[in-house]
PyMOL CGO cylinders between C-alpha atoms (Angstrom):
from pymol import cmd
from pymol.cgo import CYLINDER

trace = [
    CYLINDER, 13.19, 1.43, -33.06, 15.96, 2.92, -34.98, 0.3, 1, 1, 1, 1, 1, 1,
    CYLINDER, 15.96, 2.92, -34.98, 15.06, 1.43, -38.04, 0.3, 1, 1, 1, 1, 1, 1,
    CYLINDER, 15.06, 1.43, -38.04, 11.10, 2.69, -37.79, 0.3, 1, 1, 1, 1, 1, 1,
    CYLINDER, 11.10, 2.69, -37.79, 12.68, 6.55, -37.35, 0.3, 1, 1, 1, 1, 1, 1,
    CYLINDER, 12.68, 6.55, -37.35, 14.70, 6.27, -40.00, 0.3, 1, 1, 1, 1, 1, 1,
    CYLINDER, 14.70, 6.27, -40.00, 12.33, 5.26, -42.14, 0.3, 1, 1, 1, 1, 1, 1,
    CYLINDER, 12.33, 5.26, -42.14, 9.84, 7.64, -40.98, 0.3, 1, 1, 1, 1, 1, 1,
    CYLINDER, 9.84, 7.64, -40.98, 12.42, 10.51, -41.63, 0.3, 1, 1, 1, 1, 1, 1,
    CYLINDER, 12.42, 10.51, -41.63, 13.25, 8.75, -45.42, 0.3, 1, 1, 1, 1, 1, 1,
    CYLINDER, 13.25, 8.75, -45.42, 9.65, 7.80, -46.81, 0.3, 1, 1, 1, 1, 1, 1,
    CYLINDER, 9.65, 7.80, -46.81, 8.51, 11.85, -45.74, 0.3, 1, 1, 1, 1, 1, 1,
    CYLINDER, 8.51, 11.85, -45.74, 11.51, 13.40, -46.97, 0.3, 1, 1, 1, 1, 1, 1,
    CYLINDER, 11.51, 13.40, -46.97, 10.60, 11.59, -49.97, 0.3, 1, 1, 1, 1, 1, 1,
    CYLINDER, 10.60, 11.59, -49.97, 7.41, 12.68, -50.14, 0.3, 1, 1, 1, 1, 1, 1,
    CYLINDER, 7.41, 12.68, -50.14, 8.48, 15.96, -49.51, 0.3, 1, 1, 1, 1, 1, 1,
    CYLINDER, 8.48, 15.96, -49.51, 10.65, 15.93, -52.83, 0.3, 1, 1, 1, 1, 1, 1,
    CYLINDER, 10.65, 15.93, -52.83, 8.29, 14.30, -54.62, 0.3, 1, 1, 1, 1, 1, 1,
    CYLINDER, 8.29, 14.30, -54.62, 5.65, 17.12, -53.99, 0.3, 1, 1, 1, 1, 1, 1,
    CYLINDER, 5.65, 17.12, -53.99, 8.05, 19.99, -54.43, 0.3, 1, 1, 1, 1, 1, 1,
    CYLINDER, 8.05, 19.99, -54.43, 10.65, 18.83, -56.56, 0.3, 1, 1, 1, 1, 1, 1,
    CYLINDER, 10.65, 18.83, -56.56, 9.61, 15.63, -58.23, 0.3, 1, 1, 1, 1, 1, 1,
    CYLINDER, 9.61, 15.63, -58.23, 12.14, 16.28, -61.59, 0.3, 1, 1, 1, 1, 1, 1,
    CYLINDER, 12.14, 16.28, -61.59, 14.71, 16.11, -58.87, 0.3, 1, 1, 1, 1, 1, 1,
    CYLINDER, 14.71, 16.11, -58.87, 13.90, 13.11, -57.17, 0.3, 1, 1, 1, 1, 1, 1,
    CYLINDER, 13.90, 13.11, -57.17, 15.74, 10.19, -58.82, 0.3, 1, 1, 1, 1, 1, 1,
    CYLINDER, 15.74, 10.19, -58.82, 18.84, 12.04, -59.31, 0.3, 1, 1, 1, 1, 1, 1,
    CYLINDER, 18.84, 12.04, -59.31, 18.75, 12.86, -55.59, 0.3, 1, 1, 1, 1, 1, 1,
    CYLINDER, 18.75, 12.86, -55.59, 18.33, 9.12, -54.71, 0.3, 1, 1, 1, 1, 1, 1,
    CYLINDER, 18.33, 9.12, -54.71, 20.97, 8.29, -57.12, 0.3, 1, 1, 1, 1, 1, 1,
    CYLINDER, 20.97, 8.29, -57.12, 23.22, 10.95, -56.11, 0.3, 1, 1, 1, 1, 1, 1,
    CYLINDER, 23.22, 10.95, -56.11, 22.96, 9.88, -52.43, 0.3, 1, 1, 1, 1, 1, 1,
    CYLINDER, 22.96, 9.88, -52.43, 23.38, 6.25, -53.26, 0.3, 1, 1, 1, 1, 1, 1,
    CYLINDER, 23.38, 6.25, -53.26, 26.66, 7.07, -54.88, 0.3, 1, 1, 1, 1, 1, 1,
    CYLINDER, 26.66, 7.07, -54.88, 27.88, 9.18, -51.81, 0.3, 1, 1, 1, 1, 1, 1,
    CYLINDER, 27.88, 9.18, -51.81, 27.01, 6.34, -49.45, 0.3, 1, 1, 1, 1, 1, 1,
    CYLINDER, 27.01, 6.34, -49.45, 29.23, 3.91, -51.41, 0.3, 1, 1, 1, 1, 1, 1,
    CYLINDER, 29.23, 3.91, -51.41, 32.20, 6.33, -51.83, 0.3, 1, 1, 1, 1, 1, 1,
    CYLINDER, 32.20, 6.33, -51.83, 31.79, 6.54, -47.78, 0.3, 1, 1, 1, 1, 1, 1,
    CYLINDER, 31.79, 6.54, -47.78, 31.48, 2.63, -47.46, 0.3, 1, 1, 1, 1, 1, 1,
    CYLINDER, 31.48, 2.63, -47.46, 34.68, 1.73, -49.17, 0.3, 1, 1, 1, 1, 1, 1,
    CYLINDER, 34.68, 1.73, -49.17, 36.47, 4.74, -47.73, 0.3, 1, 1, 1, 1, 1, 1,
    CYLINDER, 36.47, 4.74, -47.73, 35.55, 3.31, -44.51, 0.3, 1, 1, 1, 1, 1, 1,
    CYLINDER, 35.55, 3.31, -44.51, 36.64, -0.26, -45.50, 0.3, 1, 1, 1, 1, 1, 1,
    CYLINDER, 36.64, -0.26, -45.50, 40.00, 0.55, -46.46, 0.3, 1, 1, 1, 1, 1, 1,
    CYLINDER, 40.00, 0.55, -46.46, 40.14, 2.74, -43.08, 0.3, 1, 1, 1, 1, 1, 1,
    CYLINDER, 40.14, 2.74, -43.08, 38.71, -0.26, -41.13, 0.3, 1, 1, 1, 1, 1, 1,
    CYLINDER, 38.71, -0.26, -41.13, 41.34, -2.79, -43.07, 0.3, 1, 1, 1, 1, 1, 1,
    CYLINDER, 41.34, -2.79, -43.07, 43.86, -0.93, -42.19, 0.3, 1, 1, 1, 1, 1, 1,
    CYLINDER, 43.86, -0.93, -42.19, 43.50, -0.21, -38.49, 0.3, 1, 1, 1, 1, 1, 1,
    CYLINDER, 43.50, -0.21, -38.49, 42.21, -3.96, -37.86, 0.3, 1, 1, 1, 1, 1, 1,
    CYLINDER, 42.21, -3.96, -37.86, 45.36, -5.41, -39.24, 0.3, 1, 1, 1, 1, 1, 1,
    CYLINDER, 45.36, -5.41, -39.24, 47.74, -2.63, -37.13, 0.3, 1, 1, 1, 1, 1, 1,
    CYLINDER, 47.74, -2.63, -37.13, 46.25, -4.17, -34.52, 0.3, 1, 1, 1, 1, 1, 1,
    CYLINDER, 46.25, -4.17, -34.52, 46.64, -7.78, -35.41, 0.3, 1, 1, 1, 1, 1, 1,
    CYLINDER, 46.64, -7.78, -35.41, 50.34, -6.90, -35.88, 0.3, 1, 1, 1, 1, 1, 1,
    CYLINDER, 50.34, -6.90, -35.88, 50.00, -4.85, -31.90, 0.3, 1, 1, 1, 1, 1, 1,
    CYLINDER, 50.00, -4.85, -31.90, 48.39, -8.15, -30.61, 0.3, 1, 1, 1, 1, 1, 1,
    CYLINDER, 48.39, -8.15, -30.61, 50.92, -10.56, -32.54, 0.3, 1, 1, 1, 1, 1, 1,
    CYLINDER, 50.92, -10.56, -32.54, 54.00, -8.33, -31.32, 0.3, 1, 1, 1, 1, 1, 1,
    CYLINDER, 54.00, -8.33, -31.32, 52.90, -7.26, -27.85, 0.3, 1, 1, 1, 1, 1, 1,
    CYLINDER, 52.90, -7.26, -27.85, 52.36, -4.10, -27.83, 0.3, 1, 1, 1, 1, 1, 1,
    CYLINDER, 52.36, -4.10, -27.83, 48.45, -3.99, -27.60, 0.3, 1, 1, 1, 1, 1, 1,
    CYLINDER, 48.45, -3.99, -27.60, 49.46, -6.22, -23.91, 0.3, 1, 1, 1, 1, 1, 1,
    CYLINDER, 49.46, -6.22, -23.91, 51.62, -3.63, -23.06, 0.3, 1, 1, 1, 1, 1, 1,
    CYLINDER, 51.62, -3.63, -23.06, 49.07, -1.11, -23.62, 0.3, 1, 1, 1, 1, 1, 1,
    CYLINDER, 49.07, -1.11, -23.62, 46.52, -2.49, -21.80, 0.3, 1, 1, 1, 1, 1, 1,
    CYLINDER, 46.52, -2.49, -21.80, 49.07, -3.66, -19.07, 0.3, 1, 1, 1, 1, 1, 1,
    CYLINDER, 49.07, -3.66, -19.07, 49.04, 0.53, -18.31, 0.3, 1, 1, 1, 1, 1, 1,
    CYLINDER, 49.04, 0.53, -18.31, 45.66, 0.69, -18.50, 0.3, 1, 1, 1, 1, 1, 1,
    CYLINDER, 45.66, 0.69, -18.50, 45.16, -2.19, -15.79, 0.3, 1, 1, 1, 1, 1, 1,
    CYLINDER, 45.16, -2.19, -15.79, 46.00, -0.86, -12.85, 0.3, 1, 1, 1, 1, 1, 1,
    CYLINDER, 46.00, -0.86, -12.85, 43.22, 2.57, -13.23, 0.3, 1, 1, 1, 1, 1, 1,
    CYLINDER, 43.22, 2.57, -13.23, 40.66, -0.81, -15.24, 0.3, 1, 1, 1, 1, 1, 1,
    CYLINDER, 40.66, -0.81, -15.24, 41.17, -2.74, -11.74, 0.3, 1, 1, 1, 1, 1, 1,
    CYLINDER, 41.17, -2.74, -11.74, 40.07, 0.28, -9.64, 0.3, 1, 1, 1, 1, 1, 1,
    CYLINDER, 40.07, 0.28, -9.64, 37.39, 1.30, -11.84, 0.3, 1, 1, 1, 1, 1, 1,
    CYLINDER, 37.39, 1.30, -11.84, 35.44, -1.92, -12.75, 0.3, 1, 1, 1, 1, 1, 1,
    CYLINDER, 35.44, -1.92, -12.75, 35.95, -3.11, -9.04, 0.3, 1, 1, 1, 1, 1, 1,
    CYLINDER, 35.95, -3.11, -9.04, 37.55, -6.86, -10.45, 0.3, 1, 1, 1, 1, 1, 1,
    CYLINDER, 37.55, -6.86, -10.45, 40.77, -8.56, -9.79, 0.3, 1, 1, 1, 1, 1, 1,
    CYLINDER, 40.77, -8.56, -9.79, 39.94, -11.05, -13.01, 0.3, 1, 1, 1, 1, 1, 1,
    CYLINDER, 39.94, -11.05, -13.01, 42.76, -10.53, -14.99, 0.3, 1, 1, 1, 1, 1, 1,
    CYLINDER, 42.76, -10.53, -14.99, 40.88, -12.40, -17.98, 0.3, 1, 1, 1, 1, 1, 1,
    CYLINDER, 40.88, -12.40, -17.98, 37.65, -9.67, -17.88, 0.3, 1, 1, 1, 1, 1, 1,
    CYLINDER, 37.65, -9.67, -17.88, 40.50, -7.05, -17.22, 0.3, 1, 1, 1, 1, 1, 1,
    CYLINDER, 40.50, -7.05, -17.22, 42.09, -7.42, -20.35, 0.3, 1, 1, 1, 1, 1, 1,
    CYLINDER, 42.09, -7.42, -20.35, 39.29, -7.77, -22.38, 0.3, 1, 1, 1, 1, 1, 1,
    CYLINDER, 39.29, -7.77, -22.38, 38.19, -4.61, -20.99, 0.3, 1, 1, 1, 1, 1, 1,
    CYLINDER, 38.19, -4.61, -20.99, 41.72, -2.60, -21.24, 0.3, 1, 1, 1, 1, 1, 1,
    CYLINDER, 41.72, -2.60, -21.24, 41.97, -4.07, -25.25, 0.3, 1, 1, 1, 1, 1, 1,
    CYLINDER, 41.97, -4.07, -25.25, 38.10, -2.51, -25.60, 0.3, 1, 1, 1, 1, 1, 1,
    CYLINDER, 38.10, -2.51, -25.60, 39.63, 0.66, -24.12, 0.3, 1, 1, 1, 1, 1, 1,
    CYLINDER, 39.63, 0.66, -24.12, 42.81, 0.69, -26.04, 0.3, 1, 1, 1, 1, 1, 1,
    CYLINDER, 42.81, 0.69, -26.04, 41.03, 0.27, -29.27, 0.3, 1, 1, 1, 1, 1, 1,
    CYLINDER, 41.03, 0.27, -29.27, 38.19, 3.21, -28.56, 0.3, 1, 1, 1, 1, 1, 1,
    CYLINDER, 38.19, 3.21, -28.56, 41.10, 5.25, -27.69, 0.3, 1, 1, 1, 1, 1, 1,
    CYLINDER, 41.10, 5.25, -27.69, 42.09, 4.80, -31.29, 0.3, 1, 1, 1, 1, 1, 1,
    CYLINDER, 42.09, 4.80, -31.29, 38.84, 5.82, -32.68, 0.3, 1, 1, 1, 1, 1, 1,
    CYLINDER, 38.84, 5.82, -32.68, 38.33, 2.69, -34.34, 0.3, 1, 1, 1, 1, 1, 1,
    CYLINDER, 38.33, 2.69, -34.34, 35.30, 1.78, -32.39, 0.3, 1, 1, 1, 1, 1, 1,
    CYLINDER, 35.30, 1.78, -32.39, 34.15, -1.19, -35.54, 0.3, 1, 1, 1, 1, 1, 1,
    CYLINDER, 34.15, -1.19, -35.54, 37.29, -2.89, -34.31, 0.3, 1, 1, 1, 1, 1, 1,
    CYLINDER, 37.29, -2.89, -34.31, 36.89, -2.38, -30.24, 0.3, 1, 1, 1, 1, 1, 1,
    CYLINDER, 36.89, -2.38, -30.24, 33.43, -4.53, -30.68, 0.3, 1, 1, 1, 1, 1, 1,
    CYLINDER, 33.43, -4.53, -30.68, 34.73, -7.87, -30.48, 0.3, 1, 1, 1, 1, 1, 1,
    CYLINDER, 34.73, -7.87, -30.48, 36.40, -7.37, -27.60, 0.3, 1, 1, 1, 1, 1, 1,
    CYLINDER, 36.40, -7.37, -27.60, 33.72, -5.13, -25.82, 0.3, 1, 1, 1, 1, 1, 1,
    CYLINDER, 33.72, -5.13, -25.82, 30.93, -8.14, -26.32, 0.3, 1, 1, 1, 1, 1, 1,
    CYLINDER, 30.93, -8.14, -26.32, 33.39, -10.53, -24.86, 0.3, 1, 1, 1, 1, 1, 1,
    CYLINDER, 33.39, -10.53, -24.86, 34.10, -7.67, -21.78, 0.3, 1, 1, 1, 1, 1, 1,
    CYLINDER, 34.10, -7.67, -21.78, 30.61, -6.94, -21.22, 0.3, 1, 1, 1, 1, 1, 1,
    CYLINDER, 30.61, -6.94, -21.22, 29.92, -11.01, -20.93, 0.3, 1, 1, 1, 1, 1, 1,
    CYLINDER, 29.92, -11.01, -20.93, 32.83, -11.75, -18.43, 0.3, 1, 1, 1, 1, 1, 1,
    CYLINDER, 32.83, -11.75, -18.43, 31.75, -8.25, -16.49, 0.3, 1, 1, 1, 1, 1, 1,
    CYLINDER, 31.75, -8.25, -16.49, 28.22, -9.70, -15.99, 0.3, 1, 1, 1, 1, 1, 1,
    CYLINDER, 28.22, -9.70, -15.99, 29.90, -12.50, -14.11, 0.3, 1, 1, 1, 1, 1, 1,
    CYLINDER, 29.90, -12.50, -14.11, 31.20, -9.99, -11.51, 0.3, 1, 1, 1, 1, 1, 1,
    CYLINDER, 31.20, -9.99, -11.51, 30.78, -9.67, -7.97, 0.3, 1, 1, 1, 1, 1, 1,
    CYLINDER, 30.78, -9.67, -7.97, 30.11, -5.91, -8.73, 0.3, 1, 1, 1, 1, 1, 1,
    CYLINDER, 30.11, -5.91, -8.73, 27.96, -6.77, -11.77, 0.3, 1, 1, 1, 1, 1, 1,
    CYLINDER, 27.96, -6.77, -11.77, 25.59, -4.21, -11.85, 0.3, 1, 1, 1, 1, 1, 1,
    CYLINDER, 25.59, -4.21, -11.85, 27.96, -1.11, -11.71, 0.3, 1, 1, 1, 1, 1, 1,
    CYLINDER, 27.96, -1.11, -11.71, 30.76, -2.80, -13.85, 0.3, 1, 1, 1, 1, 1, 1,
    CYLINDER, 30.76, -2.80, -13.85, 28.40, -3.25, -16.69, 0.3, 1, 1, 1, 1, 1, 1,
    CYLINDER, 28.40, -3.25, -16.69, 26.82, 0.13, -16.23, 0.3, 1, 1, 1, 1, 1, 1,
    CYLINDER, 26.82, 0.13, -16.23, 30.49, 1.81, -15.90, 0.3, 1, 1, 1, 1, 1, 1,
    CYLINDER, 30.49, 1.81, -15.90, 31.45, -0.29, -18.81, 0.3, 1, 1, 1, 1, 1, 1,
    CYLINDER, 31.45, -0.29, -18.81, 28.82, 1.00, -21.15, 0.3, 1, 1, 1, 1, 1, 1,
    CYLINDER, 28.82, 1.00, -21.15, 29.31, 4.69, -20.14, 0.3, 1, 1, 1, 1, 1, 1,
    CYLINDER, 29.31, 4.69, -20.14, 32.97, 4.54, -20.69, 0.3, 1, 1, 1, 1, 1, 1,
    CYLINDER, 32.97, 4.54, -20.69, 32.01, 2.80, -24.63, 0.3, 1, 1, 1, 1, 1, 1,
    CYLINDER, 32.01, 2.80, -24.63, 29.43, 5.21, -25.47, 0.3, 1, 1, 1, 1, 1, 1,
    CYLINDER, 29.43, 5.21, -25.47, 31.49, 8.12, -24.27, 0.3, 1, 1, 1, 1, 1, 1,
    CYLINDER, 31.49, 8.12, -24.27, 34.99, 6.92, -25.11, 0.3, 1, 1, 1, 1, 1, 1,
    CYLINDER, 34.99, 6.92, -25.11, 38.02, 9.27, -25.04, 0.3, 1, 1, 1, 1, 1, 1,
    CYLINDER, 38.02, 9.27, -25.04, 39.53, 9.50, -28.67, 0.3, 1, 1, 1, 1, 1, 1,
    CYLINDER, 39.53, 9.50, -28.67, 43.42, 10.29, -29.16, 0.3, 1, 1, 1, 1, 1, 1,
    CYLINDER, 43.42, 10.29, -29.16, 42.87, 9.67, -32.80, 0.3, 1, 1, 1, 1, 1, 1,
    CYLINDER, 42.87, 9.67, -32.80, 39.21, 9.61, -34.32, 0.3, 1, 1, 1, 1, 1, 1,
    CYLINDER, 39.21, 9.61, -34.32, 39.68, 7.54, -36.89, 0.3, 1, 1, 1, 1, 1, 1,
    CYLINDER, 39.68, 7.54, -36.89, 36.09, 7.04, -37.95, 0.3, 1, 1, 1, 1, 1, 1,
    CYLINDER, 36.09, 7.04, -37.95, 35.26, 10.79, -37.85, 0.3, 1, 1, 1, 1, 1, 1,
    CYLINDER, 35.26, 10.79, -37.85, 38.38, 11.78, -39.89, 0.3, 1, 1, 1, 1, 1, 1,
    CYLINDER, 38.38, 11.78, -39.89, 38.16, 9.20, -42.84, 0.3, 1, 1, 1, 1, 1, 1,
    CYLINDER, 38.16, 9.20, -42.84, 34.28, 10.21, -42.89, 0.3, 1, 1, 1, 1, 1, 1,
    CYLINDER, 34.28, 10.21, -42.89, 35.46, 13.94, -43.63, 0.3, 1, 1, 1, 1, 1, 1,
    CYLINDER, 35.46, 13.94, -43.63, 38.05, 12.71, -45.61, 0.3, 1, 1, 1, 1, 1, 1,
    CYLINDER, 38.05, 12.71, -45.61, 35.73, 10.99, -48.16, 0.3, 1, 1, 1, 1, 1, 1,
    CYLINDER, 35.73, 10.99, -48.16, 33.43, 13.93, -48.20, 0.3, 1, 1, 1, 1, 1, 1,
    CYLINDER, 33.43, 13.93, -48.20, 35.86, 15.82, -49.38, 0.3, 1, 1, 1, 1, 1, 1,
    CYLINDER, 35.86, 15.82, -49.38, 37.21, 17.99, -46.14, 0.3, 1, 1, 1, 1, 1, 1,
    CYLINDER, 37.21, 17.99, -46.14, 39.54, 20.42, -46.79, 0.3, 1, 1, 1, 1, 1, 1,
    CYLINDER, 39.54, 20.42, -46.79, 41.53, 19.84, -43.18, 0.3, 1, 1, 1, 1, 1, 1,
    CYLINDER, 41.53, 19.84, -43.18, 40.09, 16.13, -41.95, 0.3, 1, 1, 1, 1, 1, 1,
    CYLINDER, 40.09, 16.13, -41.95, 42.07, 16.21, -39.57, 0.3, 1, 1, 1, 1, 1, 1,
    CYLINDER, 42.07, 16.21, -39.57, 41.11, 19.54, -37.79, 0.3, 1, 1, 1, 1, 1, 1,
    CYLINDER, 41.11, 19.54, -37.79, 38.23, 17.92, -35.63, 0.3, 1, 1, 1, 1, 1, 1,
    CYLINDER, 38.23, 17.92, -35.63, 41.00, 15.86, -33.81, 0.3, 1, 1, 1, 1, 1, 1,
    CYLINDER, 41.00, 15.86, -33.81, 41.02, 18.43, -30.66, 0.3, 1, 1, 1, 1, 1, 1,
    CYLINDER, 41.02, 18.43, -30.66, 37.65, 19.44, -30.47, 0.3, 1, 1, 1, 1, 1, 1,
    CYLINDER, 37.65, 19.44, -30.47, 36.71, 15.57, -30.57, 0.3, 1, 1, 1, 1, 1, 1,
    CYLINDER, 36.71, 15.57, -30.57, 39.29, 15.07, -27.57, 0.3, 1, 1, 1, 1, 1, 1,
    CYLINDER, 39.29, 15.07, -27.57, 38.61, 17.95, -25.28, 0.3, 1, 1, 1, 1, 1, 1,
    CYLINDER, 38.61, 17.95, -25.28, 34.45, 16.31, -25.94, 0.3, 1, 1, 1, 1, 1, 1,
    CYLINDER, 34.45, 16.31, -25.94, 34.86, 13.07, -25.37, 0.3, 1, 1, 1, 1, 1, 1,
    CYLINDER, 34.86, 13.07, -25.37, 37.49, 13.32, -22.55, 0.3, 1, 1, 1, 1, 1, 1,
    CYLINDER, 37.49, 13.32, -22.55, 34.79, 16.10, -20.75, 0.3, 1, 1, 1, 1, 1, 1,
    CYLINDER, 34.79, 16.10, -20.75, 32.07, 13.70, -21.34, 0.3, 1, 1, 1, 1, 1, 1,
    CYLINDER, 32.07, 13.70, -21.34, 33.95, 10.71, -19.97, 0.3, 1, 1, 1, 1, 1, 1,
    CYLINDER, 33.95, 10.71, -19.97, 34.46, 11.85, -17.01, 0.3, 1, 1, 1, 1, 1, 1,
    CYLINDER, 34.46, 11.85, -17.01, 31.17, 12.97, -16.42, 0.3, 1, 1, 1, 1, 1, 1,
    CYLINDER, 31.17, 12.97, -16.42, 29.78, 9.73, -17.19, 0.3, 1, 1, 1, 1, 1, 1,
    CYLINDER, 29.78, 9.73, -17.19, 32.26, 7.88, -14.73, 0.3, 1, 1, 1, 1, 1, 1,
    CYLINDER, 32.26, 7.88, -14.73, 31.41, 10.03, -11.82, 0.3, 1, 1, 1, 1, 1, 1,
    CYLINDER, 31.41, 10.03, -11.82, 27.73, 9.81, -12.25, 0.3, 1, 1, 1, 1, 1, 1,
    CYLINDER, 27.73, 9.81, -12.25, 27.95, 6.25, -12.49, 0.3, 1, 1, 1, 1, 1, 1,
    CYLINDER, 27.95, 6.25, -12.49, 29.74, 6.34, -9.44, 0.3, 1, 1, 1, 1, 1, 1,
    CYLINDER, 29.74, 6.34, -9.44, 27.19, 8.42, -7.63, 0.3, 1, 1, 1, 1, 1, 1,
    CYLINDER, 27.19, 8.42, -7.63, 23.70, 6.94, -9.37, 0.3, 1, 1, 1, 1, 1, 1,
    CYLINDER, 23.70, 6.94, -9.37, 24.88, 3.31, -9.32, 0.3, 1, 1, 1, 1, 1, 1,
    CYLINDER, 24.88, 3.31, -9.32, 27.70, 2.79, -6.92, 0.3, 1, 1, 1, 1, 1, 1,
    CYLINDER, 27.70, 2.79, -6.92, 29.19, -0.57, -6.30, 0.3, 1, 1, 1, 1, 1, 1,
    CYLINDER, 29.19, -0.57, -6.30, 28.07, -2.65, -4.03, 0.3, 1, 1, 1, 1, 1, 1,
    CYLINDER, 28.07, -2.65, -4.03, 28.04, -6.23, -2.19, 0.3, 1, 1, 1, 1, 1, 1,
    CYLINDER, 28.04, -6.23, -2.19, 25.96, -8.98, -4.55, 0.3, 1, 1, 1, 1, 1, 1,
    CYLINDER, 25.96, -8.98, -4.55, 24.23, -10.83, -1.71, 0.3, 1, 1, 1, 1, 1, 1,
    CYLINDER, 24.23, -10.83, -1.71, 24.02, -14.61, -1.97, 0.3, 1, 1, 1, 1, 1, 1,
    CYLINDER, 24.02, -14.61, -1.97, 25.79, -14.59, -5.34, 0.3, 1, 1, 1, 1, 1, 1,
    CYLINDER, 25.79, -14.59, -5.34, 28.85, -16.80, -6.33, 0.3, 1, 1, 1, 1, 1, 1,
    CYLINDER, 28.85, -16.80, -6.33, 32.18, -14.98, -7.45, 0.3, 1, 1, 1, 1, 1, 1,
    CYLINDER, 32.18, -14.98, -7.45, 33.13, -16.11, -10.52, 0.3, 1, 1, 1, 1, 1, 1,
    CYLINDER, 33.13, -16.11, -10.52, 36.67, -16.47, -9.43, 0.3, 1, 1, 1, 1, 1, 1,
    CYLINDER, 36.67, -16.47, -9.43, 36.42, -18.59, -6.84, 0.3, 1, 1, 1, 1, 1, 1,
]
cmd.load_cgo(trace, "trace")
């Protein structure tokens, strides 16, 4: 569906060009193509160098440690003693919280998986997308080398706005998931665990 609306919104802005401005059109394609690959390796080198921080943070630890913390609030939230789905979930976390949601993906397709095994299925996947689509950001990576590449004077200046957001949206995803789909009992289904 995405791809159909954008490119609905390309072919008429085209055509919108075209008719008003046609002496402008290639070097408004070509000037857009070159913006979109200054982005793209901007982002690579951003992406290159948070996913191999956190090779070192899985190699020395410290991305355990982190999610250790988060365990004990993951346990309460997703309604699951697995400690297998609870790490994958607190590493999905722990990564988002780093704005570097490219990176949290590989560990949020193997958390929603082993959350769909559940005994609280239902509201652990729901709670688990909410928290990924809204996702608190200490540091938004992403956001920050965008602005960097388009040439922001202060990149860095969306930091607080971008926290005071996403933490405000958070929340009020996790308590109306609580309230519209609130865990409860599967009936004649087998825990995982057992």
């Amino acid at each position: 569906v995405m791809n159909v609306i954008f490119a609905v919104i390309f072919i008429a802005s085209a055509a919108i060009l075209l008719f008003l401005e046609p002496e402008n059109f290639l070097s408004a394609l070509l000037s857009g193509a070159g913006k979109s690959a200054t982005l793209c390796i901007s982002l690579i080198a951003t992406y290159a160098v948070w996913m191999g921080l956190m090779k070192v943070w899985e190699d020395s630890g410290i991305s355990r440690g982190v999610s250790r913390l988060l365990k004990p609030v993951a346990k309460k939230l997703f309604k699951t003693e697995h400690e297998e789905t609870l790490d994958a979930v607190c590493m999905n976390l722990s990564v988002n919280l780093l704005g570097i949601s490219g990176a949290a993906t590989p560990y949020g397709v193997r958390a929603a998986n082993l959350l769909d095994k559940t005994e609280h299925a239902e509201y652990a996947s729901a709670m688990f997308f909410i928290l990924n689509a809204t996702s608190i950001q200490l540091i938004p990576t992403s956001i920050i080398s965008v602005r960097m590449a388009l040439g922001s004077a202060a990149p860095a200046d969306i930091a607080l706005p971008t926290l005071i957001a996403t933490v405000f949206s958070t929340l009020l995803g996790a308590m109306l998931c609580r309230i519209f789909i609130p865990p409860k009992k599967a009936e004649n289904t087998a825990f995982f665990l057992k």
